[in-house]
Steps between C-alpha positions, in 0.01 A plus 500: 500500500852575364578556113669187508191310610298700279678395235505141584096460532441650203785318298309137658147667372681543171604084452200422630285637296690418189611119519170408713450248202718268262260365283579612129174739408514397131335130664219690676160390324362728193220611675398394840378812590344799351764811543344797642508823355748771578580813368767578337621828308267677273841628257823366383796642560453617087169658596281204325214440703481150708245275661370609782402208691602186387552156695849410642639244235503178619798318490447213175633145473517517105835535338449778253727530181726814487376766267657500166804718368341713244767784482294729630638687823176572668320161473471325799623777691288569867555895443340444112188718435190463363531534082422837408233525288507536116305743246109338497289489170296877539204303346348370827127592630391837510729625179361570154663238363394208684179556598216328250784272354461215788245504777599609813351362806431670902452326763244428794670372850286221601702434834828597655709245705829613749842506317854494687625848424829328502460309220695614237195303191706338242231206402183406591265217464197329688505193629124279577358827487595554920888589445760695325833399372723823518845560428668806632811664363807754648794412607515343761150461556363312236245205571314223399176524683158288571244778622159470648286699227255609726711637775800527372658271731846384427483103527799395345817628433833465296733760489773523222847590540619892488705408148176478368219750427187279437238527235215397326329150628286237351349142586511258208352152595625447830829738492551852593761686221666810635692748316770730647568836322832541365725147679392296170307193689202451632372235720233187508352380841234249587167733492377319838835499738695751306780211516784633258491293171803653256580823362517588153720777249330787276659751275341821611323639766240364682166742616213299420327153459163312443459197276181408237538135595711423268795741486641728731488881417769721627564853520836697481368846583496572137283499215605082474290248610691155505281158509727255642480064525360427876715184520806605321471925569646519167363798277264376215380864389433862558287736407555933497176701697373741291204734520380788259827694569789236479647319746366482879841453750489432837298193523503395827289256717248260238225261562344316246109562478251276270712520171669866578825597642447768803813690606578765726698835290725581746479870749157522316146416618465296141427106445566463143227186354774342259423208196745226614457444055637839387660674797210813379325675818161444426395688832563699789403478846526862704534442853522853606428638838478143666760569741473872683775694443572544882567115490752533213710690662842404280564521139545123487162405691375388141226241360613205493335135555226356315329161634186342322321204665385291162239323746306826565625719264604742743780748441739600763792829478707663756843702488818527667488570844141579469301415879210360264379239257264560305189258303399709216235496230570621138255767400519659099 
């Protein structure tokens, strides 16, 4: 075959294979099918570590606001890295100051259930005590996700646009709320269908959420929690974490757990038990060791994700990336 020829074929291959379809992909259902996993880099291109298997995003039919103009260069930027971590409170489990001045609980695994060690765990909550609500963060990759608790099955799937570096979730009535990190909105969907319902505008950042059943409560990744209207998402208080030492920062994922405020202290193994009355850390939880080390292979393959099924009273945690979920038992 001459060059010429060559050259032809392979310039027909090329149109082909890249007009085979008009249809606009933005119109293509939510969710028809459940994307299967591929893998994808472990490391940016600024050496922060990524998901490692994650679903191909599926292409959405929701119309998703653009990310507001803070003034800040780096939000809402795809090559943005994680936050780096601030100075933590040394009065945590095991030092001299802390221990005897709140109890501090272990932990017995009662049962371990398959995790995607794609998903990047932003929020986490159980749903009829047989599935997971999840959403995922990165760029790019970030999710809202219906999951299978005992196998870890992906059953349904909404991915989020790359502008956006998803959060914290909770379900409030019959709505899923979903916070994005640093864009300034977060986003309400029907808890069954994941249908798009609105978006809404906050003031800071957005890590993560739970609710008491009457307010929302927020974290910012500082020592702030924010307790927010559920209709309106206006802010109607806050209260500053504190423990024996001062102020506890990097509060992270949250659940709220028969009258007590549970949330995840960020690149440690820590739950801090919180009063939702006076901000004051009235306990810890130590989950130390419940991941091997040779499965946290990355500096940000941390705790985070706390679930609690009020039915049963069971207690659910995972990480990022982490291959497992775990069903644990508190233990003085």
């Amino acid at each position: 075959m001459s060059r010429i020829a060559t050259t032809l074929l392979i310039f027909t291959f090329f149109l082909v294979a890249c007009g085979g379809n008009d249809n606009d992909a933005s119109q293509l259902p939510v969710a028809a099918a459940v994307p299967k996993a591929t893998e994808v880099s472990n490391e940016s291109e600024t050496g922060q570590a990524l998901p490692t298997q994650q679903p191909a995003l599926s292409q959405n039919s929701h119309t998703y606001p653009a990310p507001i103009e803070t003034g800040d260069p780096t939000r809402n930027d795809e090559t943005a890295t994680a936050p780096e971590p601030t100075l933590l409170p040394t009065a945590y489990p095991g030092s001299s100051e802390s221990v005897g001045a709140v109890p501090i609980s272990g932990y017995r695994v009662v049962n371990t259930y398959p995790h995607d060690r794609g998903a990047w765990t932003q929020g986490l909550t159980v749903v009829d005590g047989k599935f997971l609500l999840e959403g995922t963060g990165w760029w790019g990759y970030s999710s809202l996700r219906r999951v299978n608790l005992a196998t870890g099955e992906i059953i349904q799937f909404q991915g989020l646009p790359e502008t956006y570096f998803g959060e914290g979730i909770t379900i409030f009535e019959d709505k899923i709320i979903q916070l994005t990190w640093q864009s300034g909105i977060g986003f309400v969907y029907d808890s069954e269908s994941f249908e798009f319902l609105e978006s809404f505008s906050y003031s800071h950042e957005g890590w993560g959420i739970t609710h008491d059943g009457e307010k929302l409560i927020v974290s910012d990744g500082t020592d702030t929690l924010h307790f927010w209207d559920p209709v309106t998402m206006a802010e109607i208080g806050r209260i500053q974490v504190t423990d024996a030492s001062g102020p506890v920062f990097q509060l992270n994922e949250l659940e709220y757990v028969e009258g007590e405020i549970l949330a995840n202290v960020w690149q440690t193994d820590l739950i801090a038990r919180i009063s939702p009355e006076t901000g004051q850390v009235i306990g810890w939880i130590n989950l130390s060791g419940l991941l091997v080390e040779e499965e946290r292979d990355g500096t940000e393959r941390v705790l985070n994700g706390i679930a609690y099924d009020q039915e049963t009273g069971r207690l659910f945690v995972t990480g990022k990336l982490w291959p497992l979920l775990f069903e644990i038992e508190l233990v003085p």
